[in-house]
mmCIF file of the N, C-alpha and C atoms, coordinates in Angstrom:
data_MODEL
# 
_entry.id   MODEL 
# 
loop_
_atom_site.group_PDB 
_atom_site.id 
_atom_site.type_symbol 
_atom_site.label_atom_id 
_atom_site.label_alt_id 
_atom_site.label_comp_id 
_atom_site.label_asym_id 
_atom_site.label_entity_id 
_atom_site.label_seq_id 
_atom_site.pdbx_PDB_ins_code 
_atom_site.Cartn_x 
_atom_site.Cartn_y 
_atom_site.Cartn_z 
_atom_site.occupancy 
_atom_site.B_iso_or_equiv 
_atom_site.pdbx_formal_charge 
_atom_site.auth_seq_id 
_atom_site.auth_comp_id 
_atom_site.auth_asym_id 
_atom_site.auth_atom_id 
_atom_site.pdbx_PDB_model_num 
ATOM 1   N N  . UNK A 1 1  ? -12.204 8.679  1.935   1.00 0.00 ? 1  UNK A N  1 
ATOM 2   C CA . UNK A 1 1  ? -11.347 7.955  2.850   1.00 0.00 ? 1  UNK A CA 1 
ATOM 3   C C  . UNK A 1 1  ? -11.581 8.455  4.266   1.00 0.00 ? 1  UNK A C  1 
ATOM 4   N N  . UNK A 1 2  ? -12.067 7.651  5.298   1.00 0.00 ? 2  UNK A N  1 
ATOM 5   C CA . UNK A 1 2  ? -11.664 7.784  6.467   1.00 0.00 ? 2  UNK A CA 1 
ATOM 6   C C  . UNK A 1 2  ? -10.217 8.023  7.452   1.00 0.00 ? 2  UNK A C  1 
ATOM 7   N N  . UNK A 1 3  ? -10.179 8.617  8.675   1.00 0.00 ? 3  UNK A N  1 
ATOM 8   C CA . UNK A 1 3  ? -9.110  8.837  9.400   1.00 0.00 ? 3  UNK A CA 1 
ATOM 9   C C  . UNK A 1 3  ? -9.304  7.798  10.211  1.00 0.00 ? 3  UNK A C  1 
ATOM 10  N N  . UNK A 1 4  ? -8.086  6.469  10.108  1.00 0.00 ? 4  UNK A N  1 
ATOM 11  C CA . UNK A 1 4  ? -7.439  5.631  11.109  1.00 0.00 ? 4  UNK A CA 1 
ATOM 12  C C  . UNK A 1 4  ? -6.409  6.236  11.449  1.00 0.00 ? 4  UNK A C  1 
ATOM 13  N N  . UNK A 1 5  ? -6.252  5.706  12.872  1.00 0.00 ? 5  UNK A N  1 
ATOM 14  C CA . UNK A 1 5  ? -5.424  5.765  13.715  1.00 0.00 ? 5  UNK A CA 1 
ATOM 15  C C  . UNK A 1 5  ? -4.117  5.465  13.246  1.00 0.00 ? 5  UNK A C  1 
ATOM 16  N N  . UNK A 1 6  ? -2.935  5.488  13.014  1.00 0.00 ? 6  UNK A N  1 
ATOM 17  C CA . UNK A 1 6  ? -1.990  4.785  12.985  1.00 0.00 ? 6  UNK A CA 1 
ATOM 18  C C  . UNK A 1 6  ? -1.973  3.569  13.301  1.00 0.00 ? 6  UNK A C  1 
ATOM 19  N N  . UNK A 1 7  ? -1.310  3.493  14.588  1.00 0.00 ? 7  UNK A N  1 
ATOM 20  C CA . UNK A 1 7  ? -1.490  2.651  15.773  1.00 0.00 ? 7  UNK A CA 1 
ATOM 21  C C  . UNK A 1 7  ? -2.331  1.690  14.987  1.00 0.00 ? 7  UNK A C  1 
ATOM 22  N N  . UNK A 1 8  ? -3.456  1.593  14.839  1.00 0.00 ? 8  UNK A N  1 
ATOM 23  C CA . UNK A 1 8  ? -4.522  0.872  14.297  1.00 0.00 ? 8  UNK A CA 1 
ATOM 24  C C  . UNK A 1 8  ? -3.822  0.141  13.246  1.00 0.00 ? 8  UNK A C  1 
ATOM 25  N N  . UNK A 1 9  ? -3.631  0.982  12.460  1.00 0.00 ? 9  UNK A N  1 
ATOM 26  C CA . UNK A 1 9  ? -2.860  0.082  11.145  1.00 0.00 ? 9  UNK A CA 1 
ATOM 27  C C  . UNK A 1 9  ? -1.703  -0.707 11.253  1.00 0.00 ? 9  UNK A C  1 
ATOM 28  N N  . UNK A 1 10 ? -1.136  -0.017 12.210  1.00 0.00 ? 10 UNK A N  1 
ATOM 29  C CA . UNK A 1 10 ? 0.369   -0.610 12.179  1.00 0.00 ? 10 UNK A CA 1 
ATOM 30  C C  . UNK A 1 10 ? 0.045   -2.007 12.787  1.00 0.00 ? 10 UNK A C  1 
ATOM 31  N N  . UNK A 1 11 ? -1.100  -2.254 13.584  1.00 0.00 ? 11 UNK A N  1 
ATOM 32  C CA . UNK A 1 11 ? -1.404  -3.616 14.216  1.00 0.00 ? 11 UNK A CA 1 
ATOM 33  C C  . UNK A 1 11 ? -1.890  -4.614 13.650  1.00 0.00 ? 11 UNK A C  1 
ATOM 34  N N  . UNK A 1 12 ? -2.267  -4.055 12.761  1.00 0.00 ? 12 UNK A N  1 
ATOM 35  C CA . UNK A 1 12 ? -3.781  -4.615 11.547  1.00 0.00 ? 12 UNK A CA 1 
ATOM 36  C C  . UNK A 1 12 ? -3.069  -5.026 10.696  1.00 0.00 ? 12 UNK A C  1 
ATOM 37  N N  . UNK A 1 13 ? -3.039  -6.565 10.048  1.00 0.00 ? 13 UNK A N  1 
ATOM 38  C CA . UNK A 1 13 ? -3.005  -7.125 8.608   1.00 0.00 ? 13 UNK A CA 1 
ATOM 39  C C  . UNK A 1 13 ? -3.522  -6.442 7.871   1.00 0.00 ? 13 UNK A C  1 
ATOM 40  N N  . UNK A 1 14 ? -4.704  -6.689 7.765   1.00 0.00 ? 14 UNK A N  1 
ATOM 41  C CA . UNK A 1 14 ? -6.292  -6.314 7.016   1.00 0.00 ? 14 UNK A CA 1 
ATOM 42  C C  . UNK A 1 14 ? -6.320  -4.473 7.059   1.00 0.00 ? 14 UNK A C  1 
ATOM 43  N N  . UNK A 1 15 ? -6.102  -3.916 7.727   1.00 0.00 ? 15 UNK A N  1 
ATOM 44  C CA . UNK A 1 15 ? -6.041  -2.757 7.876   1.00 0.00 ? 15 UNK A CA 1 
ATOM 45  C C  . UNK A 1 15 ? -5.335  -2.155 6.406   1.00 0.00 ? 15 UNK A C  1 
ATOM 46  N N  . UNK A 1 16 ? -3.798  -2.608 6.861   1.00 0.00 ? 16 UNK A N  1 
ATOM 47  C CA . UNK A 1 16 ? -3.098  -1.933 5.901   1.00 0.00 ? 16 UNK A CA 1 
ATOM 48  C C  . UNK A 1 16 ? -3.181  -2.546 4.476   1.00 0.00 ? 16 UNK A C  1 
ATOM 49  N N  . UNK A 1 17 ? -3.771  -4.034 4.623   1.00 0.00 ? 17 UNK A N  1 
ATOM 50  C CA . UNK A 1 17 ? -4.243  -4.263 3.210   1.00 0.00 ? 17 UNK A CA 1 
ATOM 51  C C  . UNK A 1 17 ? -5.730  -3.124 2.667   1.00 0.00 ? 17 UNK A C  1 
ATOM 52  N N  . UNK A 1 18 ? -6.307  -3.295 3.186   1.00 0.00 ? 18 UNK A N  1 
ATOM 53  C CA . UNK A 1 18 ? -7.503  -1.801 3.380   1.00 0.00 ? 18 UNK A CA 1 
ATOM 54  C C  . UNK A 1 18 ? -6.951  -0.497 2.327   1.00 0.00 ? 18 UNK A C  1 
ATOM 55  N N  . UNK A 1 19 ? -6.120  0.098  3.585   1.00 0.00 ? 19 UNK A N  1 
ATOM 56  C CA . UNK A 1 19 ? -5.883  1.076  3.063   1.00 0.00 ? 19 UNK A CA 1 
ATOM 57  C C  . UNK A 1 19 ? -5.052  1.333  1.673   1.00 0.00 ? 19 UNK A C  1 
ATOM 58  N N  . UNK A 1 20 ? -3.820  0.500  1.965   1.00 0.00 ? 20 UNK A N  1 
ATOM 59  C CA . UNK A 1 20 ? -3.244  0.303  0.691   1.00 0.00 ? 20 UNK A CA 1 
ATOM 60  C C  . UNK A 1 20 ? -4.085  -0.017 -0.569  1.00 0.00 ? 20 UNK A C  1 
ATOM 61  N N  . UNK A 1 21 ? -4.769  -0.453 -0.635  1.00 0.00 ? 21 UNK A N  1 
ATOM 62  C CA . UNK A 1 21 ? -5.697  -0.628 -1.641  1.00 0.00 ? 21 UNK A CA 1 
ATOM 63  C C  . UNK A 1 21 ? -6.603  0.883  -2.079  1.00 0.00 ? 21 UNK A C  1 
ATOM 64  N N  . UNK A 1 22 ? -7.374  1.209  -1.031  1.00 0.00 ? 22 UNK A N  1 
ATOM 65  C CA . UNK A 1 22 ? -7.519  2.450  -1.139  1.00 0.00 ? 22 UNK A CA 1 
ATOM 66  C C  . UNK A 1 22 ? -7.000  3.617  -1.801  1.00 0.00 ? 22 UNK A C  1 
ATOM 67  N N  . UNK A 1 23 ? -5.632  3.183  -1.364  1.00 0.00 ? 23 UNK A N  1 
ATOM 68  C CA . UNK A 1 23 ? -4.696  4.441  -1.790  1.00 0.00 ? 23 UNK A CA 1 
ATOM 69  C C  . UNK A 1 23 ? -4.528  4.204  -3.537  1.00 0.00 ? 23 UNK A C  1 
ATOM 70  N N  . UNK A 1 24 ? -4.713  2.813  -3.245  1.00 0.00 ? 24 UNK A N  1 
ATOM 71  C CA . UNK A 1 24 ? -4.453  2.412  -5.238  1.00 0.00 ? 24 UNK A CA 1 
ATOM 72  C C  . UNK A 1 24 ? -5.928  2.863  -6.184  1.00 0.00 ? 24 UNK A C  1 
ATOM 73  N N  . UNK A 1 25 ? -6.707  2.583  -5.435  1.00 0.00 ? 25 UNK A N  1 
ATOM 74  C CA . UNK A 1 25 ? -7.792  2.958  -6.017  1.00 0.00 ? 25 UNK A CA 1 
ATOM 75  C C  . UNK A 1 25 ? -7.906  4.914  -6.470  1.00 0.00 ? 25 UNK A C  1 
ATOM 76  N N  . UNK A 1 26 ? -7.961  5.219  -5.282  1.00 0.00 ? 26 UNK A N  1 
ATOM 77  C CA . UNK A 1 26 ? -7.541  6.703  -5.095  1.00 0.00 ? 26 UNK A CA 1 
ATOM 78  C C  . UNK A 1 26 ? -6.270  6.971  -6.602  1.00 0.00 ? 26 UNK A C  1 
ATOM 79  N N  . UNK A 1 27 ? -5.605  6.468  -6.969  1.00 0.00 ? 27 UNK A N  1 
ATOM 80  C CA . UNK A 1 27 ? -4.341  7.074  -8.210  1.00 0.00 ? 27 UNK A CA 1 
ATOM 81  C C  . UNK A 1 27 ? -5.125  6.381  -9.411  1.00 0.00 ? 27 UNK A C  1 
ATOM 82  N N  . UNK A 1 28 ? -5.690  5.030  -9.172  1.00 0.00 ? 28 UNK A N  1 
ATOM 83  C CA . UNK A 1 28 ? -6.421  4.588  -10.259 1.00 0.00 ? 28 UNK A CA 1 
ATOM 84  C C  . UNK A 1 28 ? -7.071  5.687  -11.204 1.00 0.00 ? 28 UNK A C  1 
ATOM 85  N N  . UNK A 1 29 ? -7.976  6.589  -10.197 1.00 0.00 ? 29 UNK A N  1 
ATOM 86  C CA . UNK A 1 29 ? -9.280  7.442  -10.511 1.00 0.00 ? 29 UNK A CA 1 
ATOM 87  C C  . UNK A 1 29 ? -8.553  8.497  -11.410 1.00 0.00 ? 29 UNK A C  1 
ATOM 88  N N  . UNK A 1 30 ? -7.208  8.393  -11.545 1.00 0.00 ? 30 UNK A N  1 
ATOM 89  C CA . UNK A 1 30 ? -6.596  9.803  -12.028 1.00 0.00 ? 30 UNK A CA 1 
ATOM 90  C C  . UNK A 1 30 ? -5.915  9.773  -12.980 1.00 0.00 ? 30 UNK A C  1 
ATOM 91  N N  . UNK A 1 31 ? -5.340  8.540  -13.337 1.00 0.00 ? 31 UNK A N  1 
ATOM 92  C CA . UNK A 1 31 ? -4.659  7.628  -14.821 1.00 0.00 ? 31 UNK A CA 1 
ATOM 93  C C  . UNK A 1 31 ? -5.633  7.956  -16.128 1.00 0.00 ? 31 UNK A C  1 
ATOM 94  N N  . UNK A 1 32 ? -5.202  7.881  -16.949 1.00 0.00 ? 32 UNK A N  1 
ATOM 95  C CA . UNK A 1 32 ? -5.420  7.898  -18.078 1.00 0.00 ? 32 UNK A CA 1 
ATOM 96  C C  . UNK A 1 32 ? -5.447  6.183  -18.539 1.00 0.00 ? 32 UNK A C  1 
ATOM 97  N N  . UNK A 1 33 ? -6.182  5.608  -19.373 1.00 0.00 ? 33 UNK A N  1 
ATOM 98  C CA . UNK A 1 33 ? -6.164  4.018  -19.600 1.00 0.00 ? 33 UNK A CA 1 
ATOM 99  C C  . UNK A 1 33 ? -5.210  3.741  -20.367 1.00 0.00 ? 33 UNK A C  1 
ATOM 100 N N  . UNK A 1 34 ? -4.089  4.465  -20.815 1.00 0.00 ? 34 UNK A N  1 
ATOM 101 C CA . UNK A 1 34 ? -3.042  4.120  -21.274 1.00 0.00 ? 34 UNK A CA 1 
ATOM 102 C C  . UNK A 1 34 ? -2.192  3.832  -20.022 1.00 0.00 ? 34 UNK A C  1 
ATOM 103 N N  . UNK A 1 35 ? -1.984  5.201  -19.136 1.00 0.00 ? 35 UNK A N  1 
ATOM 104 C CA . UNK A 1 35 ? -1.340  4.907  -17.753 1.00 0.00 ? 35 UNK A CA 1 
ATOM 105 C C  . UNK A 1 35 ? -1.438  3.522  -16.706 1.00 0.00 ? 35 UNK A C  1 
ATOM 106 N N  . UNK A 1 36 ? -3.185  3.332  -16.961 1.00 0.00 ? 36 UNK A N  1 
ATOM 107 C CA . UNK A 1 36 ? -3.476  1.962  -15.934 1.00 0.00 ? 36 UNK A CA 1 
ATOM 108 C C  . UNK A 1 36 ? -3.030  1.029  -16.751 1.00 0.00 ? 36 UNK A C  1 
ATOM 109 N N  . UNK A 1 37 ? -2.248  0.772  -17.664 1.00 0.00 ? 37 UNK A N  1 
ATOM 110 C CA . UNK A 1 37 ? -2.103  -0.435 -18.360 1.00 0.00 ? 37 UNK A CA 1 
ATOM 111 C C  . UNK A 1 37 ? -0.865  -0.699 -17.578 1.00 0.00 ? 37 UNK A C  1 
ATOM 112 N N  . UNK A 1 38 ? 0.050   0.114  -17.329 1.00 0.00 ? 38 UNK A N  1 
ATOM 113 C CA . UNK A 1 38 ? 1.519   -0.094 -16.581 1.00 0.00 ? 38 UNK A CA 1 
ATOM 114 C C  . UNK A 1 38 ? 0.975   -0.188 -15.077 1.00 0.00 ? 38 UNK A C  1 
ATOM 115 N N  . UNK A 1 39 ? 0.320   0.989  -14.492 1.00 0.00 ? 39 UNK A N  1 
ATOM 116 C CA . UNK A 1 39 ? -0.033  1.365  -13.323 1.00 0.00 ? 39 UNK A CA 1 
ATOM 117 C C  . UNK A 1 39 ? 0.103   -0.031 -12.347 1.00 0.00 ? 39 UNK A C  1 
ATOM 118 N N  . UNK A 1 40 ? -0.886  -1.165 -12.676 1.00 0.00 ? 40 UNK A N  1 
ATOM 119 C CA . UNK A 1 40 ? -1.120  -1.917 -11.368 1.00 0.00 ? 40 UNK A CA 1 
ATOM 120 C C  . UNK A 1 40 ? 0.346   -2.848 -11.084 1.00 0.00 ? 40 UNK A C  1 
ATOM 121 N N  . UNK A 1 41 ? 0.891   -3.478 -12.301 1.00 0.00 ? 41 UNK A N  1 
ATOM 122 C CA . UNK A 1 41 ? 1.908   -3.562 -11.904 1.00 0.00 ? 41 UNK A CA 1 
ATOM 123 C C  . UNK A 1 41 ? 3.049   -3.257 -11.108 1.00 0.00 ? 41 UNK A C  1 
ATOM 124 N N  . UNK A 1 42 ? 3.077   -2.059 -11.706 1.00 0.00 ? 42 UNK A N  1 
ATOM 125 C CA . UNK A 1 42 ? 4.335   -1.084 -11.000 1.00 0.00 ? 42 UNK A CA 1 
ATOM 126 C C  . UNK A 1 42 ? 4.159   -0.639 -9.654  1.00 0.00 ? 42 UNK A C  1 
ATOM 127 N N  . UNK A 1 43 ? 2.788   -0.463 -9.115  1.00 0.00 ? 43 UNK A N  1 
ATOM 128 C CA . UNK A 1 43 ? 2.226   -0.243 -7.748  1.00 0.00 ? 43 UNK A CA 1 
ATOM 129 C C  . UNK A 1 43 ? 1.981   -1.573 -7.158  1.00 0.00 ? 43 UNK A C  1 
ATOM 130 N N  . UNK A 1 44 ? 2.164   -2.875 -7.540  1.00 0.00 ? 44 UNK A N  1 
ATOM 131 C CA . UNK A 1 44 ? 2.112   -3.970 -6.731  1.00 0.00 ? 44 UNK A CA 1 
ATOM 132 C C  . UNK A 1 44 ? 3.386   -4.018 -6.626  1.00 0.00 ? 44 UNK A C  1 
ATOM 133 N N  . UNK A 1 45 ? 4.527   -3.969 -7.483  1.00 0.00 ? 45 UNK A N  1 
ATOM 134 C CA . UNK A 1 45 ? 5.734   -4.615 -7.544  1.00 0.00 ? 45 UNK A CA 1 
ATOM 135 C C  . UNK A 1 45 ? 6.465   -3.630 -6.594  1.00 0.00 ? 45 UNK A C  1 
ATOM 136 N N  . UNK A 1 46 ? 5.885   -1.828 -6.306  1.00 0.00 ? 46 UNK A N  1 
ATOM 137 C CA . UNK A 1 46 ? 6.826   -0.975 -5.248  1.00 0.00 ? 46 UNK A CA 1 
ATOM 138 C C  . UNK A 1 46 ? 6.177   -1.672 -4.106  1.00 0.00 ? 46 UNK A C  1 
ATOM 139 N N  . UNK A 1 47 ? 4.885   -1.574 -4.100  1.00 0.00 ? 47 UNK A N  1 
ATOM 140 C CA . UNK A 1 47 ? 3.821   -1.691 -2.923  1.00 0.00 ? 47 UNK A CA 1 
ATOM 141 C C  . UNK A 1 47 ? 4.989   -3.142 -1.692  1.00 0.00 ? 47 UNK A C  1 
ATOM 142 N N  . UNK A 1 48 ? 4.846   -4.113 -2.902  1.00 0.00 ? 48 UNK A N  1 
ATOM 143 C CA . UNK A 1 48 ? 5.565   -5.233 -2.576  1.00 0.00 ? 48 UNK A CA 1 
ATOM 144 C C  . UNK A 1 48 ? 7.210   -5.254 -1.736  1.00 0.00 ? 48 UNK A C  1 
ATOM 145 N N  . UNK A 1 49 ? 7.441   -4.264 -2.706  1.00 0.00 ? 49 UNK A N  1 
ATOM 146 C CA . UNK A 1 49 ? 8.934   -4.194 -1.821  1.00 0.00 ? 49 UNK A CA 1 
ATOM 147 C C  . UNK A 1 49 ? 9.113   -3.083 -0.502  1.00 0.00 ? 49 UNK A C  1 
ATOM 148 N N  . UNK A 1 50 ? 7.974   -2.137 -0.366  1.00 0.00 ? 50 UNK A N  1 
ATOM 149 C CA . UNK A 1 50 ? 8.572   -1.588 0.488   1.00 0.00 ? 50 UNK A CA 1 
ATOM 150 C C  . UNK A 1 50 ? 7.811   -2.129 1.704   1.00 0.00 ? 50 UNK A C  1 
ATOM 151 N N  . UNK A 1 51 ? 6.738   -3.293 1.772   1.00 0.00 ? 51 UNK A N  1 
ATOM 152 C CA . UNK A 1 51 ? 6.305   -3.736 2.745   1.00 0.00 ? 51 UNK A CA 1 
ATOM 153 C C  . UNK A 1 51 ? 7.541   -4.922 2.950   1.00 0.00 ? 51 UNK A C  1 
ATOM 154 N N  . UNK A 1 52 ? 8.120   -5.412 2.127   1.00 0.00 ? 52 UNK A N  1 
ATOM 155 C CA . UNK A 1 52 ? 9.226   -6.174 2.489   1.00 0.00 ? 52 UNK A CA 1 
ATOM 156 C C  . UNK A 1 52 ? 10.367  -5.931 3.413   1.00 0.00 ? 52 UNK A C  1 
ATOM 157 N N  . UNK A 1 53 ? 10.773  -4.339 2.924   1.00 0.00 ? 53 UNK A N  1 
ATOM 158 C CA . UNK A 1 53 ? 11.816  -3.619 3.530   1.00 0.00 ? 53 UNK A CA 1 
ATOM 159 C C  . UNK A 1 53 ? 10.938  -3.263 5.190   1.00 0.00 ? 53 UNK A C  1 
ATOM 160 N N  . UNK A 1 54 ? 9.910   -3.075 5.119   1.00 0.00 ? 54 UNK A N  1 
ATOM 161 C CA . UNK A 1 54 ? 9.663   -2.701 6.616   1.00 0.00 ? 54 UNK A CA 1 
ATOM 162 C C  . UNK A 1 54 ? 9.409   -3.917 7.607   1.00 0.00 ? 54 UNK A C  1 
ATOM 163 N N  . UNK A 1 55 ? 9.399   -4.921 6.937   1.00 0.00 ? 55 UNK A N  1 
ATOM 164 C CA . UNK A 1 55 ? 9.287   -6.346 7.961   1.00 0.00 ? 55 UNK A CA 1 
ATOM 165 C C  . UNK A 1 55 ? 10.539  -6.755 8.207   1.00 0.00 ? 55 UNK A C  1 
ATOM 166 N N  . UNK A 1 56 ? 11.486  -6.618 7.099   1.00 0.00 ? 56 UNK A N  1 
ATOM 167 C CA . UNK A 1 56 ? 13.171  -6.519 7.397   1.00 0.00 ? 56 UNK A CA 1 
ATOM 168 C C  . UNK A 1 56 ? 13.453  -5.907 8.415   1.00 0.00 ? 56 UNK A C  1 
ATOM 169 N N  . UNK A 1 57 ? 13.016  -4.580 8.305   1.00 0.00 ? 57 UNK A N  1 
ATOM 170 C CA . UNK A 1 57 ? 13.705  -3.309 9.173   1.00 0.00 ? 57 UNK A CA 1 
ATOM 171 C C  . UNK A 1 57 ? 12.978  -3.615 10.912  1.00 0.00 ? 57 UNK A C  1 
ATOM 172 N N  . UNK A 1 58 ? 11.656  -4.197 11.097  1.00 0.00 ? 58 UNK A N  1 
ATOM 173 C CA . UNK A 1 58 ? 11.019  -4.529 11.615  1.00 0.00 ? 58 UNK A CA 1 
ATOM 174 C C  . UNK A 1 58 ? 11.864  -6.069 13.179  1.00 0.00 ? 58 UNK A C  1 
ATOM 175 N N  . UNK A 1 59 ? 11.872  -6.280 11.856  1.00 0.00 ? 59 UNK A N  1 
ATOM 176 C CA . UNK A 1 59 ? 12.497  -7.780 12.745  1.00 0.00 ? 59 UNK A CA 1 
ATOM 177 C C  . UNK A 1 59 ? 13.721  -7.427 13.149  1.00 0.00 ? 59 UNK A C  1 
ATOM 178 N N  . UNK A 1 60 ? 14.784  -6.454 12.668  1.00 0.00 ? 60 UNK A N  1 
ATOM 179 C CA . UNK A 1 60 ? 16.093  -6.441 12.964  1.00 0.00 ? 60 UNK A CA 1 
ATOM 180 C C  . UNK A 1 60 ? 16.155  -5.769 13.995  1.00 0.00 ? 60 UNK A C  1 
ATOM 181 N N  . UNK A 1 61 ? 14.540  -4.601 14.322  1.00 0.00 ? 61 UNK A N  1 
ATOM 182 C CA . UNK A 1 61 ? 14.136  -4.125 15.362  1.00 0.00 ? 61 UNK A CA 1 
ATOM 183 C C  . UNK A 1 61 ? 14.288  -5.027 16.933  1.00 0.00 ? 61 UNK A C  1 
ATOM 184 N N  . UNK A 1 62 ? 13.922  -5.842 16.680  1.00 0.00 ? 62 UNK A N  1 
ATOM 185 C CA . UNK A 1 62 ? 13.192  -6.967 18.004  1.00 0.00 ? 62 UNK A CA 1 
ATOM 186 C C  . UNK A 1 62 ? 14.038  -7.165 18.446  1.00 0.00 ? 62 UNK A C  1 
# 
């Protein structure tokens, strides 16, 4: 994994789709194939909500 900027990401669609992915890949490598059977789910369905909560928290910002 490379070092981005913050800043960078926080601006970036694609960025934080990037990395986030990354980061999934990165826990992938460390599961057991019993574990990845739950794994992608459960990391789309947090992944999902806490990018929700920060566009909430985001907008109530503005």
């Amino acid at each position: 994994m490379s070092i981005v900027n913050i800043e960078e990401i926080r601006k970036s669609s694609q960025l934080k789709k990037e990395k986030c992915n990354e980061a999934k890949a990165a826990m992938r490598d460390i599961l057991s194939e019993e574990q990845l059977e739950r794994f992608d789910k459960t990391f789309d369905d947090i992944v999902g909500k806490v990018f929700k909560g920060v566009m909430l928290k985001e907008k109530k910002g503005d």
